[in-house]
Every structure is written in C-alpha cells, then in structure tokens.
C-alpha positions in Angstrom: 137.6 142.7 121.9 137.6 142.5 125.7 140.6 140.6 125.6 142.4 142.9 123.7 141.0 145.6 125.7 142.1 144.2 129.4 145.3 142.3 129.0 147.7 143.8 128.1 147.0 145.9 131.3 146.9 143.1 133.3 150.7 142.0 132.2 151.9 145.4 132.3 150.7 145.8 136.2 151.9 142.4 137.0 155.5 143.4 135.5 155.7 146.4 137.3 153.9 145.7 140.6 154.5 141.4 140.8 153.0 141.8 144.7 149.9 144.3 143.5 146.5 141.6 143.5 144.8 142.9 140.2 141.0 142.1 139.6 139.3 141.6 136.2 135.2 142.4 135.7 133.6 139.7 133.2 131.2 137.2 132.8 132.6 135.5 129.4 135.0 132.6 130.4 137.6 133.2 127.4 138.2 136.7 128.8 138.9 134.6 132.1 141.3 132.0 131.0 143.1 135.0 129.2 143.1 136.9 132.1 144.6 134.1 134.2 146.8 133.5 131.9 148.1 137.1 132.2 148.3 137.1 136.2 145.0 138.0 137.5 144.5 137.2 141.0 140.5 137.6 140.8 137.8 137.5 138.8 134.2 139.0 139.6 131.4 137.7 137.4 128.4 139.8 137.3 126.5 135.8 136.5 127.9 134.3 139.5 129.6 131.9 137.5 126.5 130.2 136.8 125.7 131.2 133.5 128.3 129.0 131.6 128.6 125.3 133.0 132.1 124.9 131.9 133.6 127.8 134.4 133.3 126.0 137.7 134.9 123.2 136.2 137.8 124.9 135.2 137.9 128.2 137.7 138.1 125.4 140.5 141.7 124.2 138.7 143.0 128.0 139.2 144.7 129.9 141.9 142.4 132.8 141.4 140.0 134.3 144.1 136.3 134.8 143.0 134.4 137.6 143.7 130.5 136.8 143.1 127.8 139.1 142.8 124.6 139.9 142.9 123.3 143.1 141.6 120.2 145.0 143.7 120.3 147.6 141.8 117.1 149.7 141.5 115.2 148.0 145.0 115.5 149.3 148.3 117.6 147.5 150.9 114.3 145.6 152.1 114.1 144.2 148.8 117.4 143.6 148.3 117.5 141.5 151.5 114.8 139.3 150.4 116.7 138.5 147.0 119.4 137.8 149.1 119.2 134.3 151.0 118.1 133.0 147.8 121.0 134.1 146.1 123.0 132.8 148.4 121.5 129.1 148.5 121.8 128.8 144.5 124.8 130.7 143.8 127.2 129.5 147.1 126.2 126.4 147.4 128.0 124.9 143.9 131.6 127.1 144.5 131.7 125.8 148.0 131.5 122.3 146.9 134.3 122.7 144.3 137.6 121.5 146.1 138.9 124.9 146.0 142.5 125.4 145.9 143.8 127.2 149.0 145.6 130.2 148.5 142.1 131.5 146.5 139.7 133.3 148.6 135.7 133.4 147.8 134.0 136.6 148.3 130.1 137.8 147.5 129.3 141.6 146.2 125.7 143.1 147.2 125.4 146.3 145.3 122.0 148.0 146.8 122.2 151.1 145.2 125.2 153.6 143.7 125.9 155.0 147.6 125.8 151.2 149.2 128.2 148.5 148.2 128.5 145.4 150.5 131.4 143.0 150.1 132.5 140.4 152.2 134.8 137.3 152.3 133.6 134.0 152.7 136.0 131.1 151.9 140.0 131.8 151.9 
C-alpha cells in the first residue's frame, strides 16, 4: 500500500523536475527498492537501517544518500544527548564500513522535540 501510495509521486516529480533531489520516509525495504527504482535520491529510515539485515547489503549497491535517524522524542535535550553517542557507535559504525558509492552522501537526524530538529551530514 505504501508503494502505491508514494511512487507514482516520486516518478511524476522526477519527470517534471529531473534536477529536484526527492526524499522518501520508510523503514520497509520493498518500499525502498521501489522507490529507487522510481528515482529517489534518499531514503530516511526511522530503524537506522538496522532492523532488516538484507538493506545494507543492498542500499550499499545504490546511488542513493541515507538519511538515519534517531528519534528523542518525548526526553529533554539532556536525555537525548546521552542516547546519542550510543546511537552513534551501533548505528554509524556498520554504514561507514559499507564501501559506499560516492556520489551518495550519509547524513544522521536527531529529533529532540517537535520545535528542535538536528541534521547533519557525515559521509558524501
């Protein structure tokens, strides 16, 4: 249903604006491959990408930039800064190591509350 709900945007914004980077929200990795099938240029995954063992493998054969996240929402930026090195040590650590292609970038997402959104690029 996701599919059906996202892609035919994503072609229709690719046709009309080939140069526009369009960005796709989802954790489920057929709604990936669809989407990078269709043109996406990145995909943020709520999981981190860690929730399904076969999307590193094949996300690292793409041309797509990755957007990671981790979600603080409901804690107070304290909080949130102490859930955040340990994010980073499990959650970076395996996309670095994949022998990413270089015209993708890798960036992290830190939401800390509805008013605070952090992102920042890492890897290009």
């Amino acid at each position: 249903m996701e599919i059906e709900r996202t892609i035919p945007y994503i072609k229709q914004i690719k046709q009309l604006y080939p140069d526009m980077a369009v960005g796709i929200d989802t954790y489920k990795l057929p709604v990936m491959k669809a989407a990078i099938d269709a043109g996406v240029d990145v995909i943020n995954d709520v999981n981190s990408f860690t929730d399904d063992p076969e999307k590193l493998p094949y996300l690292a054969q793409q041309r797509v930039g990755l957007l990671t996240m981790l979600n603080g929402a409901g804690t107070t930026l304290q909080t949130c800064q102490k859930k955040c090195i340990p994010f980073l040590k499990t959650t970076l650590k395996p996309l670095r190591m994949l022998e990413w292609p270089l015209t993708a970038s890798l960036w992290i997402k830190v939401s800390v509350t509805p008013n605070c959104l952090t992102a920042s690029r890492i890897s290009s």
